[in-house]
Each structure stands twice: as structure tokens, then as C-alpha cells.
VMD Tcl script that builds the backbone (N, CA, C; Angstrom):
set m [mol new atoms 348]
animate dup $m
set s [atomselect $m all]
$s set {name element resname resid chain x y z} {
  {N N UNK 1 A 16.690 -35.371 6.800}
  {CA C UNK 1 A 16.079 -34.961 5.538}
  {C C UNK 1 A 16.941 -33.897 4.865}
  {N N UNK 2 A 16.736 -34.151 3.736}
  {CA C UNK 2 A 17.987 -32.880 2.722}
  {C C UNK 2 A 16.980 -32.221 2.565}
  {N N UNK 3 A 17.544 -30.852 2.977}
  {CA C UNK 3 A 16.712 -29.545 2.690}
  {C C UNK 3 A 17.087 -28.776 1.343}
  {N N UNK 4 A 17.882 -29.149 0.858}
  {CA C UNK 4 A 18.182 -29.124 -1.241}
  {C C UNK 4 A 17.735 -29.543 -1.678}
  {N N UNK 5 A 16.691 -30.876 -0.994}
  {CA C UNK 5 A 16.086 -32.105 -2.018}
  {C C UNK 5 A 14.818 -31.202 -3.152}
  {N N UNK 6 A 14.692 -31.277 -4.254}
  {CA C UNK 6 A 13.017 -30.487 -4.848}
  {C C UNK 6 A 12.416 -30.680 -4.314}
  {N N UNK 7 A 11.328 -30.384 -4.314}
  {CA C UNK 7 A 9.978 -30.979 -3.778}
  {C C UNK 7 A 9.695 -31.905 -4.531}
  {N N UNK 8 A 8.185 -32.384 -3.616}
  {CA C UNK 8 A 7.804 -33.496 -4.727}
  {C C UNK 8 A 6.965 -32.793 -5.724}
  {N N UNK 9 A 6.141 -32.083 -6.130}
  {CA C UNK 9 A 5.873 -31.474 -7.176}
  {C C UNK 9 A 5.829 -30.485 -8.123}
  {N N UNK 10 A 7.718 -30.390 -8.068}
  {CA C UNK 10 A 8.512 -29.781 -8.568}
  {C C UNK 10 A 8.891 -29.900 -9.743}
  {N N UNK 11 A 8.381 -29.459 -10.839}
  {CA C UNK 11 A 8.692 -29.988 -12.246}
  {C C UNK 11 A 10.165 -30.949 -12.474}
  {N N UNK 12 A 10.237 -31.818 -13.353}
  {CA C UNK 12 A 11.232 -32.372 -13.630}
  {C C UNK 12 A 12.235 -31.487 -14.085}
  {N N UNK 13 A 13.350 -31.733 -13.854}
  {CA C UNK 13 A 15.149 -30.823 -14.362}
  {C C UNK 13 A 14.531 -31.101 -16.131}
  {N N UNK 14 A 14.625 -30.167 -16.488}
  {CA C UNK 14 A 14.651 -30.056 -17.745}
  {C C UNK 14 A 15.849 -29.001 -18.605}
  {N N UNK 15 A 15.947 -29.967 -20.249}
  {CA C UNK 15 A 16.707 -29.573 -21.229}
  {C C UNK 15 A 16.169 -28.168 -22.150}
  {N N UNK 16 A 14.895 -27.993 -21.595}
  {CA C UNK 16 A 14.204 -27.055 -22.392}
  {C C UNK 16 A 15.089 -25.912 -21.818}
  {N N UNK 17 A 15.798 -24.748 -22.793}
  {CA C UNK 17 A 16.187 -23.699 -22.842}
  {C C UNK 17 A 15.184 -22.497 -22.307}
  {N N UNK 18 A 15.785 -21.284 -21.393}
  {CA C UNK 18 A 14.702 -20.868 -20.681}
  {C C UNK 18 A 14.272 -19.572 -22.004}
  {N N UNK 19 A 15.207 -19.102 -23.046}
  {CA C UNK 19 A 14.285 -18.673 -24.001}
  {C C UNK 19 A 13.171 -19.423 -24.617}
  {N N UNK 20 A 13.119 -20.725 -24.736}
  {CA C UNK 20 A 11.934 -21.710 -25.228}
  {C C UNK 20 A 10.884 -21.166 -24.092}
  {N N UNK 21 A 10.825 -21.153 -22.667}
  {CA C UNK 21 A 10.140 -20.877 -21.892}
  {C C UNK 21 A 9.330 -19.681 -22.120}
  {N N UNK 22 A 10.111 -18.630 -22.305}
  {CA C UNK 22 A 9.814 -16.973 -22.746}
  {C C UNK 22 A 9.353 -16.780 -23.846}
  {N N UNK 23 A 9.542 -17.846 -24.843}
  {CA C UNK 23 A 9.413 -17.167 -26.463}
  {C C UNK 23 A 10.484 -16.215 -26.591}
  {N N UNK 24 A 11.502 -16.309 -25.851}
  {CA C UNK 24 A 12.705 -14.834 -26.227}
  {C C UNK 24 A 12.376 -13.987 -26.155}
  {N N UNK 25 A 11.099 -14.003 -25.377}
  {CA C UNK 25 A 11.343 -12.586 -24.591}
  {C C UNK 25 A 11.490 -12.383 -23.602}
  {N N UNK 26 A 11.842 -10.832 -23.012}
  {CA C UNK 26 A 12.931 -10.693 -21.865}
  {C C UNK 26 A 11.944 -9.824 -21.086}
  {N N UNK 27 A 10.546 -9.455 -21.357}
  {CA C UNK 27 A 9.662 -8.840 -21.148}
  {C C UNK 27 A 8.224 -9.158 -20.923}
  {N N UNK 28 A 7.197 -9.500 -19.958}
  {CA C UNK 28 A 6.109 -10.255 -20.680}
  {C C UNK 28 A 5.535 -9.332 -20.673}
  {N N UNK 29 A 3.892 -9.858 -20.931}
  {CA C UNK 29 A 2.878 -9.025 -21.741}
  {C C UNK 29 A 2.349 -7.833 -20.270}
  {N N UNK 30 A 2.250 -8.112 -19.085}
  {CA C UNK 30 A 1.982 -6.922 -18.426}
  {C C UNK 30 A 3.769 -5.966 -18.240}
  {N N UNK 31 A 4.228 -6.369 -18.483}
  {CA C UNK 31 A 5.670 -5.291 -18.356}
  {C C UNK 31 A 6.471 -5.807 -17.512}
  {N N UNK 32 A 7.502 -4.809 -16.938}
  {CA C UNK 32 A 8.399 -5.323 -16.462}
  {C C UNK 32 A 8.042 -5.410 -14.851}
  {N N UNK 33 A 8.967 -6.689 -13.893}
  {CA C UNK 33 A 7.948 -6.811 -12.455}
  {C C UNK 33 A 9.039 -6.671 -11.637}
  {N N UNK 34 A 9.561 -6.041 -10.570}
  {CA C UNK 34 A 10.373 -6.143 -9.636}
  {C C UNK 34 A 10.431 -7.527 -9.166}
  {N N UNK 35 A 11.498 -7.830 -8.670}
  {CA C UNK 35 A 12.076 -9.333 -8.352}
  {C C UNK 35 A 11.343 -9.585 -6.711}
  {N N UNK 36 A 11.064 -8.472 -6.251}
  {CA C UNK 36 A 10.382 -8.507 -4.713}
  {C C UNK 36 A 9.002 -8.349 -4.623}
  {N N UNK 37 A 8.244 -8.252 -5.912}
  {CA C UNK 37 A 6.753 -8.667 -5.670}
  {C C UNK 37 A 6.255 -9.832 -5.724}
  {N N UNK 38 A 5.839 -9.748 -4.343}
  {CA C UNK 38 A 4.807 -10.504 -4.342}
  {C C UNK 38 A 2.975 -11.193 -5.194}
  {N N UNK 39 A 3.310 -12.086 -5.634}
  {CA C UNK 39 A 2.092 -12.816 -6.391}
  {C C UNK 39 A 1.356 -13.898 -6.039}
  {N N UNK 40 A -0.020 -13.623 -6.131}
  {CA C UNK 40 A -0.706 -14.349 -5.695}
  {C C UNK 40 A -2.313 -14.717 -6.776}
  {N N UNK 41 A -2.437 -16.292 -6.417}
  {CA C UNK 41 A -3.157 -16.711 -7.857}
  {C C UNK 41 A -4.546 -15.981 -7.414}
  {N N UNK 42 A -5.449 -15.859 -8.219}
  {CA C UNK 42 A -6.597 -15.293 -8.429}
  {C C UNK 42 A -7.708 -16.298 -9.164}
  {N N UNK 43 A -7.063 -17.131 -10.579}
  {CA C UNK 43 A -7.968 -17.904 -11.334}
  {C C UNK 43 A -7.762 -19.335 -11.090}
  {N N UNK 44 A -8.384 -20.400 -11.608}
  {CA C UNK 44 A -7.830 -21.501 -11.824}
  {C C UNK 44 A -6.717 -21.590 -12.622}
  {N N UNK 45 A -6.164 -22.674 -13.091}
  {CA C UNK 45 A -5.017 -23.278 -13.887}
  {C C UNK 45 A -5.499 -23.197 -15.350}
  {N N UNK 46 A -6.772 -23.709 -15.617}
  {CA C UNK 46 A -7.644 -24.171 -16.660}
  {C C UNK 46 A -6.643 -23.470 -17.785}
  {N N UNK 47 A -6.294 -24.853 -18.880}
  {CA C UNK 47 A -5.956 -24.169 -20.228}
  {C C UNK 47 A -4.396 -23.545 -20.069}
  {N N UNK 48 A -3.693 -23.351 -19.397}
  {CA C UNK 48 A -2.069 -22.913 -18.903}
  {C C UNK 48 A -1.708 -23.812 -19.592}
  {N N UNK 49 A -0.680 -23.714 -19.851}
  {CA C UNK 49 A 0.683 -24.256 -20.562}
  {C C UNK 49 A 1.294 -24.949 -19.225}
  {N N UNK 50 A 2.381 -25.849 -19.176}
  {CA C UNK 50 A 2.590 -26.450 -17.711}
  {C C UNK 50 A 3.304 -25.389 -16.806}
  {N N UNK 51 A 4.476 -24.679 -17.501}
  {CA C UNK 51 A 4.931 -23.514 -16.893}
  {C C UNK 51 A 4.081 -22.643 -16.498}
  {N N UNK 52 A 3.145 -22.152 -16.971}
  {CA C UNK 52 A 2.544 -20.959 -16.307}
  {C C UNK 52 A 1.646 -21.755 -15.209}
  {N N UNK 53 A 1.281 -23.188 -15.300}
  {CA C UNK 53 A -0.322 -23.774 -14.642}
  {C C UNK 53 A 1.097 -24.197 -13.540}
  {N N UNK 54 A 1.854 -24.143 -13.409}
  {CA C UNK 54 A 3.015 -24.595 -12.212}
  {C C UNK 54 A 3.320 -23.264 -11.425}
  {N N UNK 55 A 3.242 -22.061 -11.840}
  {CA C UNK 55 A 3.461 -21.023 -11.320}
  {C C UNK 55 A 1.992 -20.443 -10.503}
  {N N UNK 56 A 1.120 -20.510 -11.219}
  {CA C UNK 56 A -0.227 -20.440 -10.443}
  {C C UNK 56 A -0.319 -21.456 -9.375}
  {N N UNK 57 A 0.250 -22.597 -9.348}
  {CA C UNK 57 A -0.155 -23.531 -8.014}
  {C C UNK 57 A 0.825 -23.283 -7.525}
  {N N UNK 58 A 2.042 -22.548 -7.469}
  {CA C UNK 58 A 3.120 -22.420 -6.653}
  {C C UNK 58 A 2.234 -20.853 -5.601}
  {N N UNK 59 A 1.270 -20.135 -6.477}
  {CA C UNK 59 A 1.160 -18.971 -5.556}
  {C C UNK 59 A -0.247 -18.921 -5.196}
  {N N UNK 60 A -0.612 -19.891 -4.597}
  {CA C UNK 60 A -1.630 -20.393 -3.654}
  {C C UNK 60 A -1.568 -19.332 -2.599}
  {N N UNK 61 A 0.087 -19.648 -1.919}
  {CA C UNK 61 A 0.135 -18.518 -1.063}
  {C C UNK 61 A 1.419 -17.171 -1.436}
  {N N UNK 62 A 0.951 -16.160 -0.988}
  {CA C UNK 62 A 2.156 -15.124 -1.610}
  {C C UNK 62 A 3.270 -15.936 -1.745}
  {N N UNK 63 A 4.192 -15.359 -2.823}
  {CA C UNK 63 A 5.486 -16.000 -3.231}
  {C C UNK 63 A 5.850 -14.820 -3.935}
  {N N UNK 64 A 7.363 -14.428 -4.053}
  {CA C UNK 64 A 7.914 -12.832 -4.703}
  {C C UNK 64 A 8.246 -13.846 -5.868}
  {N N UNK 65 A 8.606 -12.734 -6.912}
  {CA C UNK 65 A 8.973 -13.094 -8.035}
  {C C UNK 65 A 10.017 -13.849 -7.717}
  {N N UNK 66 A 10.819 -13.393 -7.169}
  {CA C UNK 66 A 12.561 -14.459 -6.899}
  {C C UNK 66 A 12.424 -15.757 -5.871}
  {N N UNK 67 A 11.275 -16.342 -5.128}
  {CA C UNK 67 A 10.816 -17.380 -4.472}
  {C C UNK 67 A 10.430 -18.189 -5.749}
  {N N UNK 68 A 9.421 -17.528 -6.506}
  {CA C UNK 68 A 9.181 -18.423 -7.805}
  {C C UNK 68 A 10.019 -18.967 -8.927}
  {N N UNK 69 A 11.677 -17.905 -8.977}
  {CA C UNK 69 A 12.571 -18.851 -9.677}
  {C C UNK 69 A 12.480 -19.394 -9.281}
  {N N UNK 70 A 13.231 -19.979 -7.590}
  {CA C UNK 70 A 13.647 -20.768 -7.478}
  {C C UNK 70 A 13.183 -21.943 -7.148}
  {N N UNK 71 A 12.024 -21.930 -7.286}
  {CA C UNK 71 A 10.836 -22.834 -7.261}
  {C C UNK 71 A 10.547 -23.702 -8.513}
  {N N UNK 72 A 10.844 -22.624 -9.680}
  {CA C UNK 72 A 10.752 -23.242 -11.251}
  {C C UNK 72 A 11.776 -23.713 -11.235}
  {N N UNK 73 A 12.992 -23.471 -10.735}
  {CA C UNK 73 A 14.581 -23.900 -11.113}
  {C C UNK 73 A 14.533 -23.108 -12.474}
  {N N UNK 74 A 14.267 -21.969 -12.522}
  {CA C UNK 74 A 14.792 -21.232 -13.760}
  {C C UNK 74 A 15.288 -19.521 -13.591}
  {N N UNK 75 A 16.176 -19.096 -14.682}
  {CA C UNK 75 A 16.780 -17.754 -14.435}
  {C C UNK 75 A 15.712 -16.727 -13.967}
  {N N UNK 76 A 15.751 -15.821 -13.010}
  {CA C UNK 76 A 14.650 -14.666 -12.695}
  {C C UNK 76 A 13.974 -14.049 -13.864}
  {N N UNK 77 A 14.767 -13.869 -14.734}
  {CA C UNK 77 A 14.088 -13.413 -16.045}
  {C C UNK 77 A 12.743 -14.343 -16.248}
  {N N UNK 78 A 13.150 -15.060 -16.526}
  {CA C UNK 78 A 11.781 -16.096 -16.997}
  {C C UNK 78 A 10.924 -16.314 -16.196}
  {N N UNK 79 A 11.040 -16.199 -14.753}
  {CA C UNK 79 A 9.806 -16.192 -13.979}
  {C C UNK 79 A 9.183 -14.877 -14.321}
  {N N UNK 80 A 9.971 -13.718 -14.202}
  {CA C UNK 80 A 9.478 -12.437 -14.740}
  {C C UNK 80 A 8.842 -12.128 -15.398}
  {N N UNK 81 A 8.821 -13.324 -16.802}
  {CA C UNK 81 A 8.023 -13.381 -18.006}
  {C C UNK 81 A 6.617 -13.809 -17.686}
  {N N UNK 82 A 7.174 -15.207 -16.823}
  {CA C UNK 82 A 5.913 -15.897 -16.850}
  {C C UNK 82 A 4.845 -15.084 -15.888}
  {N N UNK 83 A 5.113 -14.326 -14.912}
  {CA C UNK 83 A 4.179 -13.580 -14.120}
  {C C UNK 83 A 3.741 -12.766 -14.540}
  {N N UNK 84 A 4.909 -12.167 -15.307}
  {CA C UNK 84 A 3.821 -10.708 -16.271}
  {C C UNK 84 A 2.591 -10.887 -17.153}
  {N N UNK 85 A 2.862 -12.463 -17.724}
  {CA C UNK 85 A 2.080 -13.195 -18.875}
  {C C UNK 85 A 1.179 -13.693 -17.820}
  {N N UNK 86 A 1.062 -14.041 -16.581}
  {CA C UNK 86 A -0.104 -14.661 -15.827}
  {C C UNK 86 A -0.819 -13.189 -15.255}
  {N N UNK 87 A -0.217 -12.234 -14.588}
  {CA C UNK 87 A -0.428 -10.918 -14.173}
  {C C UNK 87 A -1.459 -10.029 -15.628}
  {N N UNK 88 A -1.094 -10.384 -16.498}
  {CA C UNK 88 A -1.942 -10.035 -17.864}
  {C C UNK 88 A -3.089 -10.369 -18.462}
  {N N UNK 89 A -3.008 -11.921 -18.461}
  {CA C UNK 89 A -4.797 -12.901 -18.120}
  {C C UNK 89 A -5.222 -12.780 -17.316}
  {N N UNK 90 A -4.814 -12.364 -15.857}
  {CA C UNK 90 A -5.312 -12.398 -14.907}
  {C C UNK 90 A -5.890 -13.787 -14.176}
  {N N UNK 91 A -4.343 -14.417 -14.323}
  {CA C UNK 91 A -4.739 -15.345 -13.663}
  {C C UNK 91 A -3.799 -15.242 -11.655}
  {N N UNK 92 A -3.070 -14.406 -12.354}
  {CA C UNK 92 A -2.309 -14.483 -10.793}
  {C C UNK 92 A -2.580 -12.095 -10.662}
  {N N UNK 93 A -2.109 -12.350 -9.404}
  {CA C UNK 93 A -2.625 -10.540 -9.060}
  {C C UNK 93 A -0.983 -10.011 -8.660}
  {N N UNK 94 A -0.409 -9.097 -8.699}
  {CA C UNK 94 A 0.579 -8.588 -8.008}
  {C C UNK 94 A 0.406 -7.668 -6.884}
  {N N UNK 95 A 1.450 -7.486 -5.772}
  {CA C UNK 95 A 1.284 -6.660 -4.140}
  {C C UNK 95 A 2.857 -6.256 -4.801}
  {N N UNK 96 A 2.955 -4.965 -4.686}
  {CA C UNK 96 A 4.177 -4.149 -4.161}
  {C C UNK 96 A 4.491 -4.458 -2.872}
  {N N UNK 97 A 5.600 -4.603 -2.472}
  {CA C UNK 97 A 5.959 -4.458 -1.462}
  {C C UNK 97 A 6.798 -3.556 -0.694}
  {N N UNK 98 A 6.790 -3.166 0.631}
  {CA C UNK 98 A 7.559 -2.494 1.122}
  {C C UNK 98 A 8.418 -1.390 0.588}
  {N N UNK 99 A 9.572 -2.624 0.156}
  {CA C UNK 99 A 10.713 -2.200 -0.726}
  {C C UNK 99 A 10.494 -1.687 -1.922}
  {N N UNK 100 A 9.682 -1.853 -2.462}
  {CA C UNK 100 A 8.860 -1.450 -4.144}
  {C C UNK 100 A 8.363 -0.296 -3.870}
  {N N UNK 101 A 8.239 -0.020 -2.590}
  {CA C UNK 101 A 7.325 1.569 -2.443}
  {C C UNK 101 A 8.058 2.471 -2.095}
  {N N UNK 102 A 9.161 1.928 -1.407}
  {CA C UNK 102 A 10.094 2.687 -0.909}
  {C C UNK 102 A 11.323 3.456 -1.682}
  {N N UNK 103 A 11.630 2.247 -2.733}
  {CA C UNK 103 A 12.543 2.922 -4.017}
  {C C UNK 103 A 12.039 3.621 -4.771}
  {N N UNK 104 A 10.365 3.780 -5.002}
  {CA C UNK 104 A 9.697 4.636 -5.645}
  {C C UNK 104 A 9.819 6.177 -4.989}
  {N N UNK 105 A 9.831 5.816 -3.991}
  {CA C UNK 105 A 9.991 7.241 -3.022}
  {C C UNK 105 A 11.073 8.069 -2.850}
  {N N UNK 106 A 12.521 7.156 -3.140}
  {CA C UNK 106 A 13.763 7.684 -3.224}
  {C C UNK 106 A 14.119 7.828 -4.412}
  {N N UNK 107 A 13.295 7.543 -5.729}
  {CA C UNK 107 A 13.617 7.844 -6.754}
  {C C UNK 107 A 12.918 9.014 -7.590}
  {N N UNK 108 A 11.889 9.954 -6.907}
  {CA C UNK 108 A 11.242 10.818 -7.016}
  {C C UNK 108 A 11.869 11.944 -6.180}
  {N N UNK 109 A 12.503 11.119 -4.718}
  {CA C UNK 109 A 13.318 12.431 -3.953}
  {C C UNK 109 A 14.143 12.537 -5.075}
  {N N UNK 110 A 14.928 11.747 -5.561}
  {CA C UNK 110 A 16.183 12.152 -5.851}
  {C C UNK 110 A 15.855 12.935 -7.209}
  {N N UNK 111 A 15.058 12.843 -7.965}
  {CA C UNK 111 A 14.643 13.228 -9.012}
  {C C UNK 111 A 14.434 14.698 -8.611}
  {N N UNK 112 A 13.829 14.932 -7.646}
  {CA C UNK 112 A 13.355 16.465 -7.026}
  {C C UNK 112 A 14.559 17.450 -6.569}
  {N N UNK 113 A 15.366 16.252 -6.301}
  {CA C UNK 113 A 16.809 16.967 -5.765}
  {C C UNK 113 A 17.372 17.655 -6.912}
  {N N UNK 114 A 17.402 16.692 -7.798}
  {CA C UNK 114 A 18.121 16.555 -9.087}
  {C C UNK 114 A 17.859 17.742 -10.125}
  {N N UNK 115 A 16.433 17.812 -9.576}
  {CA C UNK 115 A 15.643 19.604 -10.810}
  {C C UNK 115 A 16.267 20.566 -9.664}
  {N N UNK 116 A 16.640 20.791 -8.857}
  {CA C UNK 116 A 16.473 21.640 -8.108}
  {C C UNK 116 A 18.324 23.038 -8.337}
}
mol reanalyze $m
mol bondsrecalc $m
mol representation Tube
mol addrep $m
């Protein structure tokens, strides 16, 4: 078995441009999301657009933002979008992780260092 193969319900390779995906933006509506959080769905699909109703059934079970590119087959940015925009309806929830808590912590030391 090819372990490169998509899955089987893996959206089709598409021509759609991943600003078409975003609306051109580089930001979605809850803000900006670290590439290592973890997301997980909360609502149904009901009413999603196929991109976002594909990202909610991808996080059935935790999946980080950068599992879900590569799941969409699209640039990290745009998953970024699309989670912030699902993270905002509240259809999917976000978990910090580890690493998300930890750079918070070295970036307040260093900040403390930094007044000092």
C-alpha cells in the first residue's frame, strides 16, 4: 500500500487558488493560531462551505493546525484561516499545547530580562 496515496475522503486536487479559499485573507476572524494547536470539532458541519465542513470532519479527533494542512493539501496559512473562521462560530474549539505554553513562558522571561 502507498502511504502518499490521499485518502479516500480527501477532497479532490483542486485549481481553486488558496487566496479564493481565505477571501485574501492572511488572518481569520478569531486571530492569529499557532501552527501546533491542536483542534477539535465541537458542532456539526450544518451550513459550512465544503472547506470549512472538511476541516470539522477532519477534527473528530485532535489534529494541530499543520496536520490539517496537510490533510487539506493546502498552504498553513489557509488552514490558519479556516480554523480561526471555525474557532469563531464555534464550530471547532482550540488546546494550546505544550509548546504554546512554553514559548509563552520564554517570551515573558525574556521580556523580564530585557526591562531589567
Amino acid at each position: 500500500m502507498d502511504d502518499t496515496a490521499p485518502a479516500a475522503d480527501a477532497p479532490e486536487e483542486s485549481f481553486v487558488r488558496p487566496y479564493m479559499i481565505t477571501g485574501g485573507r492572511t488572518v481569520g476572524a478569531a486571530g492569529d493560531i499557532p501552527i501546533e494547536t491542536l483542534v477539535v470539532a465541537q458542532r456539526p458541519r450544518d451550513g459550512l462551505n465544503p472547506d470549512h465542513a472538511f476541516v470539522v470532519d477532519l477534527c473528530a479527533e485532535p489534529l494541530s493546525v499543520a496536520e490539517i494542512a496537510v490533510n487539506i493539501r493546502q498552504p498553513i496559512g489557509v488552514a490558519r484561516v479556516l480554523v480561526a473562521d471555525l474557532t469563531a462560530s464555534g464550530h471547532v474549539e482550540q488546546y494550546e499545547t505544550a509548546a504554546t505554553e512554553g514559548a509563552a513562558i520564554v517570551r515573558r522571561l525574556l521580556d523580564g530580562i530585557r526591562s531589567l
